[in-house]
C-alpha positions in Angstrom: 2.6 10.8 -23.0 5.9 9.4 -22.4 6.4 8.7 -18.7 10.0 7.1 -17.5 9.1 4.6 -14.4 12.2 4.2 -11.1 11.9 1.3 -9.6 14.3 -0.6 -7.9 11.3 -3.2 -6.9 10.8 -3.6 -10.8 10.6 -7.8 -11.5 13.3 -9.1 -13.3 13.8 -12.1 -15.9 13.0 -15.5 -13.4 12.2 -13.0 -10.5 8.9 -13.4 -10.3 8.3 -10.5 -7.5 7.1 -6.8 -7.4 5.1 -7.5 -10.1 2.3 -4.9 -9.1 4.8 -2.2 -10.7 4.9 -4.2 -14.2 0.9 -5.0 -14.1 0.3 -1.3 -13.6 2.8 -0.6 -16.1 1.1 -3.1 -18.5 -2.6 -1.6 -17.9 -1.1 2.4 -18.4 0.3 1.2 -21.8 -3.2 0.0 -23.1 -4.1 3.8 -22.0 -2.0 4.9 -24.5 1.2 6.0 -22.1 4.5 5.0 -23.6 6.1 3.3 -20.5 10.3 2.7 -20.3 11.7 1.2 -17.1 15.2 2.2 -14.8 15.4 -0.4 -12.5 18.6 0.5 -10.4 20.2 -2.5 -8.9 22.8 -2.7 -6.3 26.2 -3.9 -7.6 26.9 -7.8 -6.3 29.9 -8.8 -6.8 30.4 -12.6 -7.0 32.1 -13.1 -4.6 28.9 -12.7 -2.3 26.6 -14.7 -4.9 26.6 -17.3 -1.7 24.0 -14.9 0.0 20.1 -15.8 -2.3 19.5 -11.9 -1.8 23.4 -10.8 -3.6 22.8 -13.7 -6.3 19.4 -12.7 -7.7 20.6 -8.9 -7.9 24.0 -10.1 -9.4 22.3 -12.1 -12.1 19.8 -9.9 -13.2 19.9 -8.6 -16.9 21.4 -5.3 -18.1 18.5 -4.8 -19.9 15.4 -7.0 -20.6 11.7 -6.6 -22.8 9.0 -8.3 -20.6 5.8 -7.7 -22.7 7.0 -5.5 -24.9 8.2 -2.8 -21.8 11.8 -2.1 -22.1 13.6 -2.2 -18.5 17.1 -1.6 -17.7 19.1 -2.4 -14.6 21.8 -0.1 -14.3 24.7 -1.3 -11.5 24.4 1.3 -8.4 26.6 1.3 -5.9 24.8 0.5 -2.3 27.2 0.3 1.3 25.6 -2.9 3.6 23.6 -2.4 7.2 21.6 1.0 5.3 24.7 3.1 5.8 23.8 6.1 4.2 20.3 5.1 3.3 19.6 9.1 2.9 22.1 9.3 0.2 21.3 6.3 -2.1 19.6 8.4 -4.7 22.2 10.4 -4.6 25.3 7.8 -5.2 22.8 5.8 -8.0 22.0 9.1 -9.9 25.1 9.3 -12.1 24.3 5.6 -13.4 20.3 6.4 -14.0 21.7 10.1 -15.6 23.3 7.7 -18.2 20.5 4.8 -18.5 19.9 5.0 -21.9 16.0 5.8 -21.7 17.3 8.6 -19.8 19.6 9.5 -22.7 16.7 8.9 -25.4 15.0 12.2 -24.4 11.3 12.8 -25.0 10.6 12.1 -21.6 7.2 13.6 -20.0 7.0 12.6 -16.7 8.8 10.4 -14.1 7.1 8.1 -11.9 9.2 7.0 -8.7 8.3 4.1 -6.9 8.6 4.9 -2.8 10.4 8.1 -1.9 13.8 6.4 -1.2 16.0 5.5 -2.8 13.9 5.8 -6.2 11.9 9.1 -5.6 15.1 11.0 -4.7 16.7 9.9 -8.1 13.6 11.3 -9.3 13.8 14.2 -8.3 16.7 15.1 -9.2 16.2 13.8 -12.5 13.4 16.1 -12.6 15.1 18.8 -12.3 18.0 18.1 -14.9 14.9 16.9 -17.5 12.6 19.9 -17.0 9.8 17.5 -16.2 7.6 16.8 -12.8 7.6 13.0 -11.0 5.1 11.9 -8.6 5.7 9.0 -6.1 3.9 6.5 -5.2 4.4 5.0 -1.6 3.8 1.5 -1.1 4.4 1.2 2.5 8.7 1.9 3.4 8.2 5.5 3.8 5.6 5.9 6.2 6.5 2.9 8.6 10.4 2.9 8.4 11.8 6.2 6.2 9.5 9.0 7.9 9.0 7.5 11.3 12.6 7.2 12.0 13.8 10.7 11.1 17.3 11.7 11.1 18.8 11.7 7.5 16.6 9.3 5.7 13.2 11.0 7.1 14.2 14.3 6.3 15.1 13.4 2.2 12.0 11.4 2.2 10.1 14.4 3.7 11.9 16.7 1.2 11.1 14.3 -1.7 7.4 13.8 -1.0 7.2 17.7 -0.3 8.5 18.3 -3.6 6.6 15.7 -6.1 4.0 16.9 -8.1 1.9 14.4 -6.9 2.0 10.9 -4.5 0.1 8.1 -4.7 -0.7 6.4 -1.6 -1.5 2.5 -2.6 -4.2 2.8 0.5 -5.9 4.7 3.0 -4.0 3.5 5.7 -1.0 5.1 4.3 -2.6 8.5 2.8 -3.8 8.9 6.2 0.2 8.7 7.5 1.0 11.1 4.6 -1.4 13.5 6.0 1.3 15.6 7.9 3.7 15.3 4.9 2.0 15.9 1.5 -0.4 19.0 1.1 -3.7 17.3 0.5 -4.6 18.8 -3.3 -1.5 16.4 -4.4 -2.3 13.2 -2.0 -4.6 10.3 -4.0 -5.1 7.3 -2.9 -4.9 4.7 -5.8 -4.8 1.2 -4.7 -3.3 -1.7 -6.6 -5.1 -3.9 -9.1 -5.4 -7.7 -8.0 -2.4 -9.8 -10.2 -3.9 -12.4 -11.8 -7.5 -11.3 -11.5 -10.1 -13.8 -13.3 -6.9 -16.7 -12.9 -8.7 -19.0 -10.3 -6.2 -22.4 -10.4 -6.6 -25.9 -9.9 -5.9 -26.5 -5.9 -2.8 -27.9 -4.9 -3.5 -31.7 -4.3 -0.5 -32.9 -2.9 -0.6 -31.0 0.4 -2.7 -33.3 3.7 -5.6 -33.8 1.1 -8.6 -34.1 3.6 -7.3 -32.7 6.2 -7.9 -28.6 6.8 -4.8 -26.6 6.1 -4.2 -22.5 6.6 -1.8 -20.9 4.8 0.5 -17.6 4.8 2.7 -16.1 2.6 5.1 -13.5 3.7 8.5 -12.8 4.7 9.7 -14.3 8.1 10.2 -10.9 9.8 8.2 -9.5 12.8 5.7 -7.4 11.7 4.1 -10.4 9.3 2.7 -11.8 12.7 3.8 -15.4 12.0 4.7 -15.9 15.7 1.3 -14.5 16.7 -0.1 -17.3 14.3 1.7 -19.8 16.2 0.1 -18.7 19.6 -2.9 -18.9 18.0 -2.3 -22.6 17.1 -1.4 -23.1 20.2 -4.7 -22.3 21.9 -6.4 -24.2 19.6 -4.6 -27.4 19.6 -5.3 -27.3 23.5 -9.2 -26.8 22.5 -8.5 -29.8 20.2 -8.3 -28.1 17.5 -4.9 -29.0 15.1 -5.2 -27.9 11.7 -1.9 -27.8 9.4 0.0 -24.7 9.0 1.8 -23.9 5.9 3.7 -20.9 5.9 5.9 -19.8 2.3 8.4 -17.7 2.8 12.1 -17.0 4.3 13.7 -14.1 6.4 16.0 -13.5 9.2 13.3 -15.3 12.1 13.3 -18.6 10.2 15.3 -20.4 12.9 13.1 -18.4 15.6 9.9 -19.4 14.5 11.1 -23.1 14.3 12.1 -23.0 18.0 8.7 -21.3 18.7 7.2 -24.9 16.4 9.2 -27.0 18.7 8.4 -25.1 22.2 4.5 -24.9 21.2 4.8 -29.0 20.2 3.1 -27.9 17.2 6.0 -29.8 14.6 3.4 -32.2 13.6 1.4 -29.6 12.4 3.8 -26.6 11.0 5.1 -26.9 7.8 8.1 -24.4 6.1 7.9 -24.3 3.0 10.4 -22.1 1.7 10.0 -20.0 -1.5 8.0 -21.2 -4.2 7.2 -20.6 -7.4 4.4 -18.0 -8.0 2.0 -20.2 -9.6 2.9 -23.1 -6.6 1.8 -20.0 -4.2 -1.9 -19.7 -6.6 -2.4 -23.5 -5.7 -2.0 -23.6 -2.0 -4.4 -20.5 -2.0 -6.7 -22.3 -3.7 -6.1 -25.5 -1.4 -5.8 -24.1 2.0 -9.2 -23.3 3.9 -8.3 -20.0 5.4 -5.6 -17.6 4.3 -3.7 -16.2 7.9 -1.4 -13.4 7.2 -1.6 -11.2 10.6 0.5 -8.2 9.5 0.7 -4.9 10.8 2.1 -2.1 9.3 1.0 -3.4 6.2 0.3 -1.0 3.2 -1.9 -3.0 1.0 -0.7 -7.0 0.5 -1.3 -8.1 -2.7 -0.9 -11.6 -1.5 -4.2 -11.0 -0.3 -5.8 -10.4 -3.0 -4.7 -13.1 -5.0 -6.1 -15.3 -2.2 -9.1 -13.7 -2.4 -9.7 -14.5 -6.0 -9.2 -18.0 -5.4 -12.6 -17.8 -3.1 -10.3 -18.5 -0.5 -11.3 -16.7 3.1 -8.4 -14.5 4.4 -7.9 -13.6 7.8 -5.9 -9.8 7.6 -5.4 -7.2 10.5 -8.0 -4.4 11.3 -6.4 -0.8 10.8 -4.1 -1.4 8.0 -4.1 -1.2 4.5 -6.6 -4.7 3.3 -9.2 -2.7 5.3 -9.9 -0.6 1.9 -11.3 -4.1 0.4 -12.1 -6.6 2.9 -15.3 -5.5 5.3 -15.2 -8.3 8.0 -17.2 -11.1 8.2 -18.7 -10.3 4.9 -15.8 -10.5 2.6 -13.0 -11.7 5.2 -11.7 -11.4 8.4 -10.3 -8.3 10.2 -8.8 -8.9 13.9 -6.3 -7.0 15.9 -2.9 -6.9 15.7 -0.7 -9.0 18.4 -4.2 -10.4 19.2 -3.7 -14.1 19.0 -6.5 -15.1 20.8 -8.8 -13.1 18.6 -7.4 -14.8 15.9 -7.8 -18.4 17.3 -11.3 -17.6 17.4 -11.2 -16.5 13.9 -9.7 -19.5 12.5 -11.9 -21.8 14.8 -15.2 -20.1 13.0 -14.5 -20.4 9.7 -13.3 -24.3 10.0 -16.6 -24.9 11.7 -18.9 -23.3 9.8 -18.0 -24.2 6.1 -20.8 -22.8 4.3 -20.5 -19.7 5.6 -16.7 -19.5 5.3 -17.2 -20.5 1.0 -19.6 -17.3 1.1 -17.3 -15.4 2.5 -14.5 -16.8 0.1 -16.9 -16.2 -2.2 -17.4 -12.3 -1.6 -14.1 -11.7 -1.4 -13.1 -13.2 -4.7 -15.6 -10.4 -6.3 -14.2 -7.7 -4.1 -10.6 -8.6 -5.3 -11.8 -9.0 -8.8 -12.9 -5.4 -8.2 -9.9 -4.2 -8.2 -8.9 -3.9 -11.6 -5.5 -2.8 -13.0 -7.3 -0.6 -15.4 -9.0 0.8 -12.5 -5.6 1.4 -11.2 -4.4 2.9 -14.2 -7.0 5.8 -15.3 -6.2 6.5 -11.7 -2.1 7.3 -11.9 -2.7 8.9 -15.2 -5.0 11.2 -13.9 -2.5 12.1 -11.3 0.0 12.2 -14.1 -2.8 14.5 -15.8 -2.9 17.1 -13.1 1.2 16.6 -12.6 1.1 17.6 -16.3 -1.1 20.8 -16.0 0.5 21.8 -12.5 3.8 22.0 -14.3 2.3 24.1 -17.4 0.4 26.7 -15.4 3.8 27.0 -13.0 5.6 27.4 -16.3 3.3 29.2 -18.2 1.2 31.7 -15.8 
């Protein structure tokens, strides 16, 4: 079976990020699935290198092999502030059409990675080729694309209505998909844990001693950072000051540091910035407690990869980590917004260190549960019934 992957998310020579697309693209080739990769890229012109964002999409490759899977990166063109957001697939699919796996033939299947922009290039890709796509959503779809309506939510709704099949990467986002996709295509396959078996030496350089939380995730709203900070807040007036260290970067950066400042929690709070993937491994397997309050959150990998540190992670109840942590058992579920919840949380698990390492410990196994060739016998049984779907449609 030759499948053709879309994904604009695809990781990129020294962008270490996405890299759940590659993994499951790693663990379908040992099933004996030929794998090539269209990775369309929004054209950055130099000019704007001086933005991080414009200079990582404006250095990436043409075309890279990253173990042995061939990706391309065709240019696509892409207007700022989402201006015609419905239409991306539509203004990239002349520069996929001539991608040169594309061009290769052969092509069984296409696998789109969220519904816009990729899944709409799909499916019309589909169409010229002959061949069904699915789509798996990872999280865009259902709590931006769909919700919002107007252009974007209808071509979303028309792409999801139209794939062969859709992979939800958890049950919090099947269960958002229920009013979308007719049930007989809808699976819920959720990712395999990067890195699984990897436990790393802990970071040493970081308040050795002294008990440190960490969070990964982009400085944006729904990652909760600000509820974290409340929740800092009510313990340092309990007398309770454990460090902070949050790795990331986003548009609330200056926000949150004001929040610091306000809270007089500076001596505490530390920005790290971006770092290195295997920096991020170390810190998890440092920090006491892994804090990443996030709602509207699909699945989190980062949690995971926490988790098979034996590191404890604190997640929110009613989104997607719910399908592998069970609270108290092999982590920590509170509500969302709830920072006072959360204080009490944190405030348990620095107490009680024994039972916070079982906990750790639990959760490593339930992450190392979640194997990428789990993952995979999953999509290509979707890919399967995509397969046979399209024959007996073809073939009556």
């Amino acid at each position: 079976m030759r499948v053709l992957v879309v994904s604009h998310m695809y990781p990129s020579p020294g962008v270490e990020r996405h890299l759940f697309v590659h993994e499951q693209n790693r663990a379908l080739r040992e099933l004996g699935v030929e794998i090539s990769v269209v990775s369309p890229t929004p054209y950055a012109p130099r000019l704007l290198w001086r933005d991080p964002r414009q200079r990582r999409r404006g250095q990436k490759p043409r075309r890279a092999l990253r173990d042995g899977i061939a990706a391309e990166y065709p240019r696509v063109p892409q207007l700022p502030r989402r201006l015609l957001f419905d239409r991306l697939g539509d203004l990239a699919y002349p520069v996929v059409r001539r991608a040169a796996a594309v061009r290769s033939g052969g092509i069984d299947l296409i696998h789109a990675h969220q519904a816009l922009p990729d899944g709409a290039i799909a499916q019309r890709l589909a169409r010229d080729l002959g061949v069904p796509y699915v789509v798996t959503v990872h999280g865009a779809d259902v709590y931006q694309h769909l919700p919002r309506g107007g252009g974007a939510g209808r071509r979303a709704a028309a792409v999801l209505g139209d794939a062969a099949g859709i992979m939800a990467n958890s049950s919090a986002v099947a269960r958002l998909l229920r009013g979308t996709v007719r049930a007989e295509r809808l699976h819920v396959v959720l990712n395999g844990t990067t890195g699984a078996g990897a436990k790393v030496a802990p970071a040493r350089d970081l308040f050795p001693g002294e008990p440190l939380l960490l969070t990964v995730g982009y400085f944006i709203e729904r990652k909760g950072h600000a509820v974290v900070l409340d929740a800092l807040a009510l313990l340092a007036a309990r007398g309770l000051r454990p460090h902070w260290a949050i790795v990331g970067e986003g548009v609330l950066h200056d926000a949150l540091v004001r929040q610091t400042q306000e809270l007089e929690l500076t001596d505490t709070v530390h920005f790290l910035g971006r770092q290195p993937h295997g920096r991020v491994l170390e810190l998890m397997a440092r920090a006491e407690v892994f804090v990443l309050v996030s709602w509207n959150e699909a699945f989190g990998l980062v949690y995971t990869e926490a988790m098979m540190q034996g590191t404890p992670v604190v997640a929110c109840r009613g989104e997607g980590p719910g399908d592998f942590i069970e609270h108290g058992v092999s982590g920590f579920l509170v509500p969302a917004r709830d920072h006072e919840a959360l204080a009490g949380v944190i405030a348990t698990a620095l107490d009680d260190h024994a039972a916070a390492a079982a906990v750790g410990e639990a959760g490593r196994a339930a992450a190392a549960a979640l194997t990428w060739e789990r993952n995979a016998r999953l999509t290509l049984s979707v890919y399967e019934q995509a397969l046979a779907r399209r024959a007996a449609k073809r073939y009556p």
